[in-house]
N, C-alpha and C positions, 0 to 999 in steps of 0.2 A: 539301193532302191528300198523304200520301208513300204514292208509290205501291209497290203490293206488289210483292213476288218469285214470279214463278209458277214451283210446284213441276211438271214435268213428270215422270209417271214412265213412264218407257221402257224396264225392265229387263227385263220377264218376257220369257218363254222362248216362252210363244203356246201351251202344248198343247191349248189348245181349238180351233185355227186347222186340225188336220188337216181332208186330206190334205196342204193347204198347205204350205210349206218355207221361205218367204222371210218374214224376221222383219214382225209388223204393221207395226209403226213405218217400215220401208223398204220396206212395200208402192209400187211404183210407180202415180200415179194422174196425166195430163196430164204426163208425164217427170219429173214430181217426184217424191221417196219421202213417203209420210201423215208422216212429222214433220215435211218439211219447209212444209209446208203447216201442218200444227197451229203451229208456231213463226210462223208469217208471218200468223194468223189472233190469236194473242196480239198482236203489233205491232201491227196493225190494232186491236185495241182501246183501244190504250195502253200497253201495257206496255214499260218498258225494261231489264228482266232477267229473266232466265229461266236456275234450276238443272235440269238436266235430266237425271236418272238414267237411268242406260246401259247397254247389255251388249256384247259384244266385236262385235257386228254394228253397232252403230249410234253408238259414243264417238267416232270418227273424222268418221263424218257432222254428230252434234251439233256438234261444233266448228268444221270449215267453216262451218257458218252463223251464227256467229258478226260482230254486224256493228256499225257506230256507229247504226244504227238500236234494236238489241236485244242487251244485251253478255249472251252465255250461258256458263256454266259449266257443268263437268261432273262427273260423279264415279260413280265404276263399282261397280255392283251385282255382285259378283262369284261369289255365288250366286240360285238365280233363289224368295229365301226370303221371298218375299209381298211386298204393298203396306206394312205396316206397317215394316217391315224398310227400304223404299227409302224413307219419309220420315224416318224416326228418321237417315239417312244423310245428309239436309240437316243437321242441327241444328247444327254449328258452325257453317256458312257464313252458315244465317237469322239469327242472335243476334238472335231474338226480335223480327225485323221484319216485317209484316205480309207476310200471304202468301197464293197460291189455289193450290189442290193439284187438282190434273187428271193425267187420265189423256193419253200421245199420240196415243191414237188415238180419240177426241172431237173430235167438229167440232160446231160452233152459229154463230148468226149474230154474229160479231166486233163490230156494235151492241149488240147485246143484251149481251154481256161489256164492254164498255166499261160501259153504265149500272150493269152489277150490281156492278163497281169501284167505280163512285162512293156508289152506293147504301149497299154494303158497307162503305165506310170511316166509317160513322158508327155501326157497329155491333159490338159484341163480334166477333160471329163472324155468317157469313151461308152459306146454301145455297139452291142453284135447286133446282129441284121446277118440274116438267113434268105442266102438266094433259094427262091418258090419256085415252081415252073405251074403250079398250079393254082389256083384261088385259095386263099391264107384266110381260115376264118379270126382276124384278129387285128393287128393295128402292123400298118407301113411304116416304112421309113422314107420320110421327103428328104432328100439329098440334093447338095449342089456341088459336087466336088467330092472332097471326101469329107465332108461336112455336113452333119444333119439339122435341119431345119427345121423339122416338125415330126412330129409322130398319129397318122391317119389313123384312128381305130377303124376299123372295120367299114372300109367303103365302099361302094356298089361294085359288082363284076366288071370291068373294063374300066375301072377310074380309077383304078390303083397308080399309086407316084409313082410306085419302083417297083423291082420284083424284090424287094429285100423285107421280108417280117422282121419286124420287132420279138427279139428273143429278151427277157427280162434278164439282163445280167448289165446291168448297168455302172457304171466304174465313175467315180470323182475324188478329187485327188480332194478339193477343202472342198465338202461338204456343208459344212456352215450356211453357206446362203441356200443351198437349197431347203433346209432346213427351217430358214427363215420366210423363206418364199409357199411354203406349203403353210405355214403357220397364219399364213395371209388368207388363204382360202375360204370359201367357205365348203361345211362338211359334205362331200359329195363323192361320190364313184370317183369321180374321176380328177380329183382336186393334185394327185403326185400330176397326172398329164399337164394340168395348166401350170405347174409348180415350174416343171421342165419346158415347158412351152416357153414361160418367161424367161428362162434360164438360159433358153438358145439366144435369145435376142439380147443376151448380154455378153455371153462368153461361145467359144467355138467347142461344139460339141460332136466328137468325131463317128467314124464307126469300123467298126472291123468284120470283114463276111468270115462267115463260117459254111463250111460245106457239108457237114459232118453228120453224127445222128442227135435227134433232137427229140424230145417226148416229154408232154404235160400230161396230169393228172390232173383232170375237170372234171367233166363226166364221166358217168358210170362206163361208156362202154368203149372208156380210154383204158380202161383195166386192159383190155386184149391188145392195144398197142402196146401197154408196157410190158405186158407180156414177152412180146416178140423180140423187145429192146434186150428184156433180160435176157433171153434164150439164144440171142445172135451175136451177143456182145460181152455179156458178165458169166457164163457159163463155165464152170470149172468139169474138165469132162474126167471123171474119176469116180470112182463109188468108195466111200468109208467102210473102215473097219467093222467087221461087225452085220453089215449086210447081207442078208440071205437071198442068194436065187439060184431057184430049182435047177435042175443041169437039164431039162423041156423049155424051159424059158430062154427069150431069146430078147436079146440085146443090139441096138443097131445103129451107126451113127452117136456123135457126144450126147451123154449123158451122165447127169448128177445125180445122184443118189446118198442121202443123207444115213447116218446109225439110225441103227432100232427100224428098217425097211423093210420088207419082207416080199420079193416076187417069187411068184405059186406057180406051177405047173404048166406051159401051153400061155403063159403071158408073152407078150411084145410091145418091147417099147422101141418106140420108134424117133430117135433127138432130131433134132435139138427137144430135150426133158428135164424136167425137173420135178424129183421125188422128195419128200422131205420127209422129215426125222417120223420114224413108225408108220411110215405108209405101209397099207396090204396092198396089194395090185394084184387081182384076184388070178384064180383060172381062167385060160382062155379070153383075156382081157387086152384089149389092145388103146393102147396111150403114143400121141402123137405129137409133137409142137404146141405139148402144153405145159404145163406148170400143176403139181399135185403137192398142198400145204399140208404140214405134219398133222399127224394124228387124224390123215382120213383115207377114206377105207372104198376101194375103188372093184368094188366086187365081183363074181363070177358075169364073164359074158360083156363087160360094158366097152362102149369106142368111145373114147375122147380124143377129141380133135380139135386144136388152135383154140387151145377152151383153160381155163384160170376154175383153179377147184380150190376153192380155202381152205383153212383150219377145219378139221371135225366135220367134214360131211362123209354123210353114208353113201353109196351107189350099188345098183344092185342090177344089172341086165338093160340098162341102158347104151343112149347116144346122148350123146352131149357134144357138140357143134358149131364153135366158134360162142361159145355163151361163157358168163361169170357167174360163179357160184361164192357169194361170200363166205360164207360160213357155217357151219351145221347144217347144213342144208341135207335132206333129206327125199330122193328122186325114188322114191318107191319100182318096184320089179316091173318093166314094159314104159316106164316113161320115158320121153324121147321128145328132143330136140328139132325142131326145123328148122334151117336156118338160110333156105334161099328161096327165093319170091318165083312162081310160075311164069314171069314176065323178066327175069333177069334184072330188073330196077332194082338202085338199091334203097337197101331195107332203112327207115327211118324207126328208133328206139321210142314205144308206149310206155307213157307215163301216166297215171291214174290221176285225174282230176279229183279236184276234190265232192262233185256231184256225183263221181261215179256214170258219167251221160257219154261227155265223149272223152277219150283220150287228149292227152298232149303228145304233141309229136315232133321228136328231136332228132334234124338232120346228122346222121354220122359219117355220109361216102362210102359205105361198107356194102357190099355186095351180097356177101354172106354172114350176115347175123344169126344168133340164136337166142336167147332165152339171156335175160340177165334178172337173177334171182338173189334176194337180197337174206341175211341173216337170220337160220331161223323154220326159213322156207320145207315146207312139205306138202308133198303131193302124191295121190295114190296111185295103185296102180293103174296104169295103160294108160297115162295121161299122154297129150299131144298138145304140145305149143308150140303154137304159129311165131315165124321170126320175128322179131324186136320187142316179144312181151318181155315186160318186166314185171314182177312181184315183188311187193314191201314183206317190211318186217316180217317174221311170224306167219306169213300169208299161209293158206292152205285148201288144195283142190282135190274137189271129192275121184273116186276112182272113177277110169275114161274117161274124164271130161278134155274135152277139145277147148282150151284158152286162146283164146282168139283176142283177146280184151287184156290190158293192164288191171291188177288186181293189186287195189289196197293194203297198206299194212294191218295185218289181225284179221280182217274178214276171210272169208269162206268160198271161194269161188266155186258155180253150181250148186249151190244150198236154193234147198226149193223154199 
């Protein structure tokens, strides 16, 4: 069996990602960035190449990881002009050798892609499909046999063809015509669909269910599902050399704890956790089924809970609540989190329009949200934000103000 070339594409730009700022692909999850994880998750399957389309955030990264376990190449997507566009951009390199086309920011169980390899190599072409039991915001699989016939994006509630989603790991043994078939299109969102559209109606294009766990990075406040993925699935439950905790401190349940960590006095953490490299986790501080990014500092008095803390933020006698903290973020003494609705409905994630009039409001099925704050973020003391705000960039709220509202990147929220 000659094994494929996995096509990774890692070029887009992310504008579905707001208020976020740090490209998907180099989001940090356990001090690694998500591609470099999604690359080590193809190895794990089998694979020993990997082309991996780029953009000026992450060409550098791809190629460090570069190794004799998985030799990868690179090639820069230099406008951010759709998925069709970043496969058409392999096509010298593949000459027409088998290949799986994924996205980098897809995770699945590295078993399961190994079989659907082997599986797939005795077939035209092959694609996974994810039995749903619930509404799939994203494209079906039209089936007639074990044959796929089409691919549904996103169709009404009850018009679904199957229960199987279209999971982006798509397999073709000669590649070639698809390649000529997208080259026909013209430039559009969705020019690979029609590519493959025509492709079913030439050749037999199968599919294989997967049952397993599965997790994209889209939106911002997909960060807490991968969250979860990391903490239930990739969790190494051991503490490094080097780690300090108090003998008041208390430990419970797996948990990772990176060098240079430091737990103080009357702290609890509570795993599935994840601490990385020079965390404080202060006194009397309790940490739950979350993830804490190196170099931040999680101070006297605060509860984080089902909550993603990044690089270099400060904390100081907070709650934090099923929210994302990208980066530096800065929750001044009394500010706090709310994260479930007085009506039990759930919470839909505010987005700042560009009027600053009304919100945008982005369905996420989440019951309990909290705050998703982006790079940068500071706010004073005694703040309260209402579930599903978000904050751009830099954003900054004066002390008590109650955020009620989505708040632009740079501006000042409560400035008279």
């Amino acid at each position: 069996m000659k094994k494929p070339i996995f096509l990774v594409l890692a070029g887009g730009i992310g504008k579905n990602f707001a208020p976020l700022v740090t490209s998907k692909s180099i989001f940090p999850f356990f001090g690694q960035p998500l591609l470099a994880h999604t690359l080590e998750m193809i190895r794990l399957a089998g694979a020993k190449e990997a082309i991996v389309v780029c953009n000026d955030d992450n060409e550098k990264l791809a190629s460090d990881l570069n190794s004799k376990n998985l030799k990868i190449q690179t090639i820069r997507q230099n406008e951010a002009s759709g998925q069709a566009d970043a496969i058409n951009l392999t096509a010298d390199l593949v000459k027409n050798q088998p290949i799986v086309i994924m996205n980098a920011v897809d995770l699945i169980d590295p078993k399961f892609l190994s079989s659907f390899i082997k599986k797939a190599s005795n077939t035209y072409a092959q694609i996974v499909g994810m039995k749903v039991n619930e509404y799939f915001l994203g494209g079906y699989l039209k089936v007639n046999g074990k044959r796929v016939t089409g691919i549904i994006e996103k169709p009404a509630r009850g018009q679904e063809p199957s229960d199987l989603a279209n999971l982006f790991f798509h397999y073709f043994r000669e590649p070639q015509e698809l390649f000529d078939l997208i080259k026909k299109q013209k430039n559009s969102d969705d020019a690979y669909e029609k590519a493959l559209d025509q492709l079913m109606q030439k050749h037999q294009v199968e599919f294989m269910t997967y049952k397993g766990y599965w997790q994209k990075l889209k939106q911002a406040h997909q960060v807490l599902d991968m969250t979860q993925l990391f903490l239930k699935y990739k969790l190494k439950n051991k503490i490094a050399r080097g780690v300090y905790v108090d003998r008041l401190a208390k430990i419970e349940g797996p948990v990772q704890i990176e060098s240079g960590a430091k737990i103080l006095a009357g702290a609890v953490i509570k795993g599935p956790a994840y601490i990385g490299q020079n965390v404080i986790v202060g006194n009397h501080t309790l940490i739950r089924d979350s993830i804490i990014e190196q170099d931040s500092v999680v101070g006297f008095g605060c509860e984080i809970a089902r909550s993603y803390i990044g690089p270099k933020c400060s904390l100081h006698h907070n709650f934090i609540g099923d929210s994302v903290l990208e980066a530096q973020v800065n929750p001044s003494y009394g500010t706090c989190t709310a994260n479930l609705r007085f009506d039990g409905q759930a919470v839909k994630m505010r987005l700042a329009s560009k009027d600053q009039k009304n919100d945008l409001l982005i369905d996420t099925n989440k019951t309990k949200l909290g705050a998703i704050m982006a790079k940068g973020v500071f706010l004073g003391v005694n703040c309260s934000i209402l579930p599903g705000i978000s904050l751009g960039k830099n954003a900054k709220a004066l002390p008590g103000s109650v955020i009620d509202r989505a708040v632009k990147a740079e501006l000042i929220f409560g400035k008279n």
